[in-house]
C-alpha positions, 0 to 999 in steps of 0.5 A: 886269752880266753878268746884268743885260745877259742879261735885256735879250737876253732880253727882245729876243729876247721882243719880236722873238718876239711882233713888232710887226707884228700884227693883229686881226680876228674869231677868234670868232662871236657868242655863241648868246645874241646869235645868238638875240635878232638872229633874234627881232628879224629875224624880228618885222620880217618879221613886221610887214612881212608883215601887210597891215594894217600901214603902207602899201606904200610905207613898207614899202618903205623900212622894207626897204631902210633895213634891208638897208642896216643889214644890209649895213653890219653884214656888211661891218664884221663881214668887213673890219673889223680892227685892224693894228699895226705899225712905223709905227704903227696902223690900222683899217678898217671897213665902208668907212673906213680910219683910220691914227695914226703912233706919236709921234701916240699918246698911249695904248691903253687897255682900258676896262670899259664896266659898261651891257654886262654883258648883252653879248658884249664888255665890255672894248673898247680905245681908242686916244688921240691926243695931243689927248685923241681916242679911237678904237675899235680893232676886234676887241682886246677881250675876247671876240677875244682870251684876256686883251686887257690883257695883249695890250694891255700887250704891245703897249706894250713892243713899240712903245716903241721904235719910238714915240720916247717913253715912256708917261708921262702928260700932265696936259694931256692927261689933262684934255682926255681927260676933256673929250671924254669929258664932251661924249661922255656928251652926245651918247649922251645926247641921241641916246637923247632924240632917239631918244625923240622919233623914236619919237613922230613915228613913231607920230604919223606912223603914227597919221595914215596911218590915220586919213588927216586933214589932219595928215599934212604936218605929221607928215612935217615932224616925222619929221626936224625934231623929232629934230634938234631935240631933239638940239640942245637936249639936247646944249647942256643936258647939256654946261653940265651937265657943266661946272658939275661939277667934274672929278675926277683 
């Protein structure tokens, strides 16, 4: 007994030494690699806005401000962005939104692989689940921030075991409705890639009719938002009856 009540101290003295109260934010810069591809792709749109020939002033100007709102969000979610852990439970702040979960609100934290980033800096990211089966991204606990994010990640689950009320156990109901919303997810990436598709066509049609200026501008200008919304739609609605002709898998 005596033994048994020196490893419980042990490990309240281990909680109290790590502590609840942690937060997560850039440790480190982006790789070189990645560095290198965002300068070729800066430099090529500058490029392309620098040639006279290219489109007209005034949507040149826009391209411009489209992308410095692009850069100026990425900026604000690179310098604010974070992830707060504490008694009370976790918090996110983004380029401009703050997102805060009590603990007996949390379901789980997870660390998942994504295998399409192979390629990238990040390949392990951490999602927070609610009871309902919703996920969030928990910004900056992931595999390029920090040395061994699962066991950061697993640390954080003894550590707020007692403030949560609750043990981690898994939820069968829950556990469907997770992999519920993860089928309308894999949707929606799915039809905003196809909708993508179709505003990369209306943009050149749109271009194509600037330059040789006949009477099918108008109807461009219409396509360039109404076709991509559109296709969304009718993809979304398709890949969801999709995935739910097909069995889920435990």
């Amino acid at each position: 007994m005596g033994g048994d009540d020196e490893d419980e101290r042990d490990e309240d003295d281990h909680d109290d030494e790590r502590g609840i109260e942690r937060e997560y934010s850039r440790r480190r810069k982006m790789s070189r690699g990645r560095f290198v591809a965002l300068c070729i792709v800066q430099g090529n749109f500058a490029l392309q806005m620098a040639r006279p020939d290219s489109i007209p002033g005034r949507y040149r100007l826009l391209a411009v401000a489209l992308m410095a709102l692009l850069g100026v969000w990425a900026l604000l979610a690179v310098r604010r962005g974070r992830t707060t852990v504490g008694a009370d439970g976790v918090s996110t702040r983004g380029a401009f939104r703050v997102r805060r979960w009590a603990w007996h609100d949390i379901y789980d934290l997870r660390v998942e692989t994504d295998p399409r980033r192979r390629s990238t800096d990040v390949k392990s990211l951490t999602y927070l689940y609610e009871n309902d089966g919703r996920r969030a991204h928990l910004p900056h606990l992931d595999d390029w921030q920090l040395p061994d994010v699962w066991a950061e990640v697993a640390d954080l689950h003894t550590a707020a075991a007692r403030h949560r009320g609750m043990t981690w156990e898994r939820r069968p109901a829950t556990e469907v409705r997770i992999r519920e919303r993860a089928a309308h997810r894999k949707a929606r990436e799915r039809a905003a890639v196809g909708a993508m598709l179709v505003l990369f066509t209306a943009i050149g049609y749109l271009v194509w009719t600037v330059t040789v200026d006949d009477g099918h501008r108008l109807l461009a200008f219409f396509l360039l938002p109404g076709a991509p919304l559109t296709a969304y739609a009718l993809l979304v609605t398709f890949f969801r009856l999709r995935s739910s002709r097909t069995p889920a898998h435990a």
